[in-house]
N, CA, C and O atoms as a CHARMM CRD file, in Angstrom:
* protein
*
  236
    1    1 UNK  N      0.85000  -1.17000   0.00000 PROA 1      0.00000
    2    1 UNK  CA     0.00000   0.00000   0.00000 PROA 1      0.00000
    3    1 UNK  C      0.89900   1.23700   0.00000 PROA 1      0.00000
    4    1 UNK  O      1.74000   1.26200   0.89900 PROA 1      0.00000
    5    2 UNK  N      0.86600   2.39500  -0.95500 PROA 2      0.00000
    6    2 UNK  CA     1.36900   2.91400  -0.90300 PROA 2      0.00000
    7    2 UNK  C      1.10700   4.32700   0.30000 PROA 2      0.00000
    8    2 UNK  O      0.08600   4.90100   0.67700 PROA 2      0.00000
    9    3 UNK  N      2.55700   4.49600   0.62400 PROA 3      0.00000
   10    3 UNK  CA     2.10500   5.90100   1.95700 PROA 3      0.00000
   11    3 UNK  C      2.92100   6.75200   1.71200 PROA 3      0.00000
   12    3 UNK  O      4.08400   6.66600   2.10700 PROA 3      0.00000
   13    4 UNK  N      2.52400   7.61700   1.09600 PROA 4      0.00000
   14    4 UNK  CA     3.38200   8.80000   0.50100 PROA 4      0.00000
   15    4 UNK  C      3.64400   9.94600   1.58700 PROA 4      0.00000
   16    4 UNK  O      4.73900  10.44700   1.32800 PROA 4      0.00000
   17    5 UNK  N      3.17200  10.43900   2.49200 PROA 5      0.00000
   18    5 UNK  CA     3.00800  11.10000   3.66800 PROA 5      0.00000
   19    5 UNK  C      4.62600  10.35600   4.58800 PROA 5      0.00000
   20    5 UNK  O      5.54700  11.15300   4.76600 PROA 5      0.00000
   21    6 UNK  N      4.72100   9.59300   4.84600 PROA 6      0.00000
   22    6 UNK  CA     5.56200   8.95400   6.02300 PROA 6      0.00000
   23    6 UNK  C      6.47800   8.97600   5.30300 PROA 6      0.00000
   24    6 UNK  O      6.60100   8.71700   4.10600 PROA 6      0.00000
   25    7 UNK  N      7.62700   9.52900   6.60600 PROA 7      0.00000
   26    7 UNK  CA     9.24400   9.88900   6.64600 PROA 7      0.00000
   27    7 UNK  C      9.75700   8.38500   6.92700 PROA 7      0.00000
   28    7 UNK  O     10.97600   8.23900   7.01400 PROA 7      0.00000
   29    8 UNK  N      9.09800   7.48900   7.04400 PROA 8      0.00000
   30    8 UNK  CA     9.83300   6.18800   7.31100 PROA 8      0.00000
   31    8 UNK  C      9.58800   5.37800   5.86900 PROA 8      0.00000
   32    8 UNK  O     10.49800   4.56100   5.72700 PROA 8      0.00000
   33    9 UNK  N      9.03200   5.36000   5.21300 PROA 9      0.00000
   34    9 UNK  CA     8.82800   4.50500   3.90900 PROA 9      0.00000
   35    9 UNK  C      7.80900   4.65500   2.99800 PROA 9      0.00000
   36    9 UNK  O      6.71000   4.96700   3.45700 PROA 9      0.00000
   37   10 UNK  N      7.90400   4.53200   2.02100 PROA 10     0.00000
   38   10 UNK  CA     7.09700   5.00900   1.12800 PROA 10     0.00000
   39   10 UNK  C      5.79500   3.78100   0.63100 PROA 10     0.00000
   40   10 UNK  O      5.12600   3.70400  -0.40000 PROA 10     0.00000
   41   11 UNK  N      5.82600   2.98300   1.79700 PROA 11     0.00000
   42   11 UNK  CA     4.55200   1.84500   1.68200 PROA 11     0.00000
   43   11 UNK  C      4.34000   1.60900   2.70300 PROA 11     0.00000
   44   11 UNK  O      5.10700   1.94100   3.60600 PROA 11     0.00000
   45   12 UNK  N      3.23000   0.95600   2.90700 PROA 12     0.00000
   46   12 UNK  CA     2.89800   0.40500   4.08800 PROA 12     0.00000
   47   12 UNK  C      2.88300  -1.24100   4.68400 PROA 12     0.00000
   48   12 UNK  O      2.20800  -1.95800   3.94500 PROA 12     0.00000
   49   13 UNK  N      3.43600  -1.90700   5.76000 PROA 13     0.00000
   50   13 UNK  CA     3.55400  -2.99300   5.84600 PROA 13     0.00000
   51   13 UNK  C      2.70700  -3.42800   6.54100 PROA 13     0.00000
   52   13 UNK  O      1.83400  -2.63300   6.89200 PROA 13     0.00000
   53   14 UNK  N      2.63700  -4.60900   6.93200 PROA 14     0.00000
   54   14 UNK  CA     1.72300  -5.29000   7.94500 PROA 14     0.00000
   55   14 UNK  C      2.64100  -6.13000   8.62200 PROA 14     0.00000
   56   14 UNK  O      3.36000  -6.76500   7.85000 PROA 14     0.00000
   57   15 UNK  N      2.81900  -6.31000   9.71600 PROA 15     0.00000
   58   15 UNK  CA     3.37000  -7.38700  10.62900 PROA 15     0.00000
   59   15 UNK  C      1.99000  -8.08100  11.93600 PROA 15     0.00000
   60   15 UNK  O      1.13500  -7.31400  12.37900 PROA 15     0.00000
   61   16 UNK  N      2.03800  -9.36000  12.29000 PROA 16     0.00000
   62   16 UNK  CA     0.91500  -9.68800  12.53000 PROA 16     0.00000
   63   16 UNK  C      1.63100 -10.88500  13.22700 PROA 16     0.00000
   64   16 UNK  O      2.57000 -11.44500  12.66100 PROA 16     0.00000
   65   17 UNK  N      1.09400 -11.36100  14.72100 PROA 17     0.00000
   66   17 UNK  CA     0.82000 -12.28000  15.28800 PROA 17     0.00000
   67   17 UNK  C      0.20600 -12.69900  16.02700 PROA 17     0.00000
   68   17 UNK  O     -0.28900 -12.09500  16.97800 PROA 17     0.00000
   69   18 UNK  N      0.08200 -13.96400  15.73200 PROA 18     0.00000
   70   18 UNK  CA    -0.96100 -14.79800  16.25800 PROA 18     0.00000
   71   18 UNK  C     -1.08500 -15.82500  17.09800 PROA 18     0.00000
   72   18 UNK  O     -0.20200 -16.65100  16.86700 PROA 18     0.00000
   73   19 UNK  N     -1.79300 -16.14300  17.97500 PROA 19     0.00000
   74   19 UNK  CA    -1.46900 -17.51600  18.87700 PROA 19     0.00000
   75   19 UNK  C     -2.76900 -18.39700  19.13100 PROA 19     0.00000
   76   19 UNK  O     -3.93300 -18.00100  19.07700 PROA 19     0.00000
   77   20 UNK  N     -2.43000 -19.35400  19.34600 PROA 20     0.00000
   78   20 UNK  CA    -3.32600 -20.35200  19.33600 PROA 20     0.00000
   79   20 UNK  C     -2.90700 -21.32700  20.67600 PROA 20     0.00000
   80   20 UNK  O     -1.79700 -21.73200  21.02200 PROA 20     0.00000
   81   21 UNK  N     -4.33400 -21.54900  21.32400 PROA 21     0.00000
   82   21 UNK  CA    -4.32900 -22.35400  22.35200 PROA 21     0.00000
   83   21 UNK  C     -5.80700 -23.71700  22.25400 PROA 21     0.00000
   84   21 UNK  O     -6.55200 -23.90600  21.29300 PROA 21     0.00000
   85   22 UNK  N     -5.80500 -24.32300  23.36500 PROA 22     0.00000
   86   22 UNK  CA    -7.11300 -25.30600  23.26600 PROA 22     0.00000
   87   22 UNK  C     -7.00100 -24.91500  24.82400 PROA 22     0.00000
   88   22 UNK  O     -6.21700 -25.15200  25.74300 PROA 22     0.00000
   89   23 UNK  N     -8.23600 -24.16500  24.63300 PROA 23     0.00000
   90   23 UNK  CA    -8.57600 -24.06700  26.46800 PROA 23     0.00000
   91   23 UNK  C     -8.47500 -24.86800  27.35900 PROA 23     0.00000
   92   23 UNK  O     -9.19900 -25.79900  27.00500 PROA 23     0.00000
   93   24 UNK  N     -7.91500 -25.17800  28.56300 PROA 24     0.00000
   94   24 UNK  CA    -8.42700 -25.92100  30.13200 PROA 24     0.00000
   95   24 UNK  C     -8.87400 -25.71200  30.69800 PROA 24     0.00000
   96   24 UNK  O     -9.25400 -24.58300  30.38900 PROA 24     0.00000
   97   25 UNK  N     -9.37800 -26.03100  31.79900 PROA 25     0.00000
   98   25 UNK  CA    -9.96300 -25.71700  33.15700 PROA 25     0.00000
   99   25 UNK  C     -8.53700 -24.65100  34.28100 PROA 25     0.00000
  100   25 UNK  O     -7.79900 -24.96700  35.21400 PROA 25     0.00000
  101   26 UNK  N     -8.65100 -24.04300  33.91200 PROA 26     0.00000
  102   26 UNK  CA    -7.68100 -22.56700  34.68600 PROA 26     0.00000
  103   26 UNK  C     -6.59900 -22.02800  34.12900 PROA 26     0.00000
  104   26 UNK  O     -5.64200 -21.59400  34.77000 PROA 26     0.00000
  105   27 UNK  N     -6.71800 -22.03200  32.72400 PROA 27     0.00000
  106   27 UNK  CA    -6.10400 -21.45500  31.86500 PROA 27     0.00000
  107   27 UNK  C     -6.64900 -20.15400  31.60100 PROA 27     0.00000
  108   27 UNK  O     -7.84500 -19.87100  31.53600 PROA 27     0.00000
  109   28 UNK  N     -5.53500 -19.28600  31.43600 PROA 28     0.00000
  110   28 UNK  CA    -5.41200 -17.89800  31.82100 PROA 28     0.00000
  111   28 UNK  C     -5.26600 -17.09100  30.31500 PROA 28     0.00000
  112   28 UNK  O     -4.44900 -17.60400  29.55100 PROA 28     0.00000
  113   29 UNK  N     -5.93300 -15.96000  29.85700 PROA 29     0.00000
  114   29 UNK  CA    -6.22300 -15.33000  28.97800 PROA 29     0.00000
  115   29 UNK  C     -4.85800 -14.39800  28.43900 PROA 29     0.00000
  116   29 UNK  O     -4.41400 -14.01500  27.35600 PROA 29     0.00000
  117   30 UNK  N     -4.57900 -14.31300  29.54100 PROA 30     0.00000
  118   30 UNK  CA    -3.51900 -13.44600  29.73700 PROA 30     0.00000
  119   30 UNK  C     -2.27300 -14.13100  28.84800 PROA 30     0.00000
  120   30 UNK  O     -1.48000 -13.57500  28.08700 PROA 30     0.00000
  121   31 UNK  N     -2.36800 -15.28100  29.15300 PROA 31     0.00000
  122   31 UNK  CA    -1.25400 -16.09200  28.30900 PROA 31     0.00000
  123   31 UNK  C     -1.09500 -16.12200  27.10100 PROA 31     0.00000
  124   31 UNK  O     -0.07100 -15.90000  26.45600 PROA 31     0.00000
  125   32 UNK  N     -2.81700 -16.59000  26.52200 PROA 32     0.00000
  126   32 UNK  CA    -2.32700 -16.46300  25.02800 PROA 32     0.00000
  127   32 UNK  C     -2.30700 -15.22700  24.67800 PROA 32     0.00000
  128   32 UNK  O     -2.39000 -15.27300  23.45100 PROA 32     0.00000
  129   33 UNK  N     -2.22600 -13.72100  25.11800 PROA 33     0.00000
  130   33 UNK  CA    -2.36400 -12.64600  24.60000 PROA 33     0.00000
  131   33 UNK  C     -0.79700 -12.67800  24.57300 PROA 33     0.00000
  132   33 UNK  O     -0.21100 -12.73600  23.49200 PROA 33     0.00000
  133   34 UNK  N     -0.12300 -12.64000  25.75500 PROA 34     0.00000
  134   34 UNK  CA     1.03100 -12.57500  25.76600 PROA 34     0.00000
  135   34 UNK  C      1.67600 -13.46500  24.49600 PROA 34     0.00000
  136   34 UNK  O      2.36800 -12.86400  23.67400 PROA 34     0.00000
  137   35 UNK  N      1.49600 -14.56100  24.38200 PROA 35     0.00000
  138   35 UNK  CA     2.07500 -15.22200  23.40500 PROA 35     0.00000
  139   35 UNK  C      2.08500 -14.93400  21.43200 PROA 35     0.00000
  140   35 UNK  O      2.72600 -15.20900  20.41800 PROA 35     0.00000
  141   36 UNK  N      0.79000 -14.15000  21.94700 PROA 36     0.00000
  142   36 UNK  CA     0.51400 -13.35700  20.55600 PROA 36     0.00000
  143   36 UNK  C      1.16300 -12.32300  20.38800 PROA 36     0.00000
  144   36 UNK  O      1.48100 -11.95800  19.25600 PROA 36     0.00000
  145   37 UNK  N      1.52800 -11.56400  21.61600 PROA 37     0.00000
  146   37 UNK  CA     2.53000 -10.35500  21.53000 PROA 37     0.00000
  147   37 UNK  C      3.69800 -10.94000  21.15400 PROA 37     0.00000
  148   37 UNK  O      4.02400 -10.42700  20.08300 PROA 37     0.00000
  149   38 UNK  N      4.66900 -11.93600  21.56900 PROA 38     0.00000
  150   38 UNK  CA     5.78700 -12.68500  21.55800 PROA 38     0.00000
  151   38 UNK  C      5.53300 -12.88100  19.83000 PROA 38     0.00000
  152   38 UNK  O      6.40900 -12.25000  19.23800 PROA 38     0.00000
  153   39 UNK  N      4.98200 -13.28400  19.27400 PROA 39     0.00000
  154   39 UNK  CA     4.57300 -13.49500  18.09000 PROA 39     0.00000
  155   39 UNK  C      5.09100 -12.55300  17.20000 PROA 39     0.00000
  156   39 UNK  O      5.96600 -12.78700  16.36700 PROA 39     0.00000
  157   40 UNK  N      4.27300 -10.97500  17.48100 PROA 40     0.00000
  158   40 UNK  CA     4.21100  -9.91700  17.06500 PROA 40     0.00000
  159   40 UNK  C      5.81100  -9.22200  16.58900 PROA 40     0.00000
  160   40 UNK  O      6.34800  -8.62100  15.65900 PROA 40     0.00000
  161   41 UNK  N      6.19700  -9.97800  18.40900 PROA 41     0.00000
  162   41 UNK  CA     7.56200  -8.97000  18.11600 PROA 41     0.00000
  163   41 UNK  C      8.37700  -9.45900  17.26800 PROA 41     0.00000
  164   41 UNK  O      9.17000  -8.70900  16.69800 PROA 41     0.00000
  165   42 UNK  N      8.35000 -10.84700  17.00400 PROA 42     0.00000
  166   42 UNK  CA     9.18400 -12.30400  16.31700 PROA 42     0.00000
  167   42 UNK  C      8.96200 -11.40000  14.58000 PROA 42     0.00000
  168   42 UNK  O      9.76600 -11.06400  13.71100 PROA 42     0.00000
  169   43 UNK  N      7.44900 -11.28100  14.72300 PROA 43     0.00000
  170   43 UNK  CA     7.53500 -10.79300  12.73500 PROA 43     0.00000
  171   43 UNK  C      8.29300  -9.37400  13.21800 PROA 43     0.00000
  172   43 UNK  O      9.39900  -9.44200  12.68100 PROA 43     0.00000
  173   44 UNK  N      8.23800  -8.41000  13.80300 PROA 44     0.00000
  174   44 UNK  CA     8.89400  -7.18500  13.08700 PROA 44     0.00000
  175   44 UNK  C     10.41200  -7.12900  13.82500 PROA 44     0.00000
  176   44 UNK  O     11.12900  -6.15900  13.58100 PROA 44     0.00000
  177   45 UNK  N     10.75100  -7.89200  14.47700 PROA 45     0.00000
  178   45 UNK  CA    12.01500  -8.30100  14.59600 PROA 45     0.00000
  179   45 UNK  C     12.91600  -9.12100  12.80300 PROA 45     0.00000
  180   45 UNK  O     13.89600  -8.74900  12.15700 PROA 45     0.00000
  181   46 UNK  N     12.03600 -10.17900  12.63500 PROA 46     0.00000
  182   46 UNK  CA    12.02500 -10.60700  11.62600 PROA 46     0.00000
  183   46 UNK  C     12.26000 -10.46300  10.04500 PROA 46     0.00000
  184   46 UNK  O     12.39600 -11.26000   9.11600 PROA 46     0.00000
  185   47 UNK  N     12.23600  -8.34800  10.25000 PROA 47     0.00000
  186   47 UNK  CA    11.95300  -7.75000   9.08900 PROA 47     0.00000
  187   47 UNK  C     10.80000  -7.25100   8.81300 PROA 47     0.00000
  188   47 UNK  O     10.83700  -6.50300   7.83600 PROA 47     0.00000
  189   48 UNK  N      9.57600  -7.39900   9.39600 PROA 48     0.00000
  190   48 UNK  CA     8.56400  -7.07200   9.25400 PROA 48     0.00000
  191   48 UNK  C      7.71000  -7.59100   8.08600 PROA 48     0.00000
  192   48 UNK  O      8.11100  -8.51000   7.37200 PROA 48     0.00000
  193   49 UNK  N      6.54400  -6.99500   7.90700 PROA 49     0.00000
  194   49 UNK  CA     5.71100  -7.37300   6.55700 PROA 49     0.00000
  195   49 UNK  C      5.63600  -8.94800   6.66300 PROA 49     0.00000
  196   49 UNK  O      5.87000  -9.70300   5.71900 PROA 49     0.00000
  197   50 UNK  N      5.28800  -9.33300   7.89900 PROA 50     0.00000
  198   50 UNK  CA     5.41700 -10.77800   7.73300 PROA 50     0.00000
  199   50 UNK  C      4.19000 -11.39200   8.81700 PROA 50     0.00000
  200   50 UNK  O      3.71600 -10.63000   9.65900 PROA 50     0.00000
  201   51 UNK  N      3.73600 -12.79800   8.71900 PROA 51     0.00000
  202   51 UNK  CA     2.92000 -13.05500   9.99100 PROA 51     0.00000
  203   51 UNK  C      3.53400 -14.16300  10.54000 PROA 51     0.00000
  204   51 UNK  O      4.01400 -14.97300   9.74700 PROA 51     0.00000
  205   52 UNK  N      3.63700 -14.40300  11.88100 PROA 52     0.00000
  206   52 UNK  CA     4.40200 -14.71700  12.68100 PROA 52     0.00000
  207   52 UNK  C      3.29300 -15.68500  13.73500 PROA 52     0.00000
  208   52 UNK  O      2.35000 -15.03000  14.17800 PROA 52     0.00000
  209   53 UNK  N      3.34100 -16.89300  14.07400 PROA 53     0.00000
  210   53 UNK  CA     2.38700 -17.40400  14.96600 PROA 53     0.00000
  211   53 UNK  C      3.16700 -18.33900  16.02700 PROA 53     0.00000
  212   53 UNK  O      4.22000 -18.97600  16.07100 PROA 53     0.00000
  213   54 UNK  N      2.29300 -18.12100  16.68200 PROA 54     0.00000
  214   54 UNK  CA     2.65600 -19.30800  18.13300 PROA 54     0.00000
  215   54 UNK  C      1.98000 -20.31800  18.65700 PROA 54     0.00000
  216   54 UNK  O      0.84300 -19.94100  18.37500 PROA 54     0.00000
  217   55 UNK  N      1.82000 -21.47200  19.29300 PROA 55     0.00000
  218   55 UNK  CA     1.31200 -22.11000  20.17000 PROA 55     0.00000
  219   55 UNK  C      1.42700 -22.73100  21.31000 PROA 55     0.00000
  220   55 UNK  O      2.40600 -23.42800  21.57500 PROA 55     0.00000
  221   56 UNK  N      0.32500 -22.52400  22.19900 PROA 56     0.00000
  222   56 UNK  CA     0.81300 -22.96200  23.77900 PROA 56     0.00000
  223   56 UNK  C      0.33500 -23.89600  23.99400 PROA 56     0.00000
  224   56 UNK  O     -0.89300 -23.96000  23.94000 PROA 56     0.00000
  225   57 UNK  N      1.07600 -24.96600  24.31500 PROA 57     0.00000
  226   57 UNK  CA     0.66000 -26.55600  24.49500 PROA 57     0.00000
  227   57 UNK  C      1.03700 -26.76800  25.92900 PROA 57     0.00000
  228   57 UNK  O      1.94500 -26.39100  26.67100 PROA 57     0.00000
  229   58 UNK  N     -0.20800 -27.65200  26.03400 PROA 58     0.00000
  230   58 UNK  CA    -0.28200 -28.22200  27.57000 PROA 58     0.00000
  231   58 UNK  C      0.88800 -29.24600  27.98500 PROA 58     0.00000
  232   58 UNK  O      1.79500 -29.57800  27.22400 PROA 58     0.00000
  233   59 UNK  N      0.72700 -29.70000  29.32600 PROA 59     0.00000
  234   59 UNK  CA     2.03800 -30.56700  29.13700 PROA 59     0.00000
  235   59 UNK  C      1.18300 -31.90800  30.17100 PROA 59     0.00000
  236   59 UNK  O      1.76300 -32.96700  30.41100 PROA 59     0.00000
């Protein structure tokens, strides 16, 4: 997409992550958000313009 306005680049990117869980009985929300952030930072660490996913498995 082009962004002609911005001093940082002349397009626009998307970076995106995602996480995935299978609920339990006292499993906490908080987690997979966090893990989606962890995600997030992985694509624009990554280079950006990219989607990036996670999953939290029980043990």
């Amino acid at each position: 997409i082009p962004h002609k306005s911005s001093k940082i680049a002349d397009h626009l990117t998307i970076s995106v992550g995602v996480a995935t869980a299978v609920p339990e009985r006292g499993s906490q929300p908080e987690t997979l958000v966090a893990a989606a952030d962890q995600a997030l930072y992985e694509a624009k660490n990554n280079g950006r313009n990219q989607v990036c996913s996670a999953g939290i498995h029980s043990e």
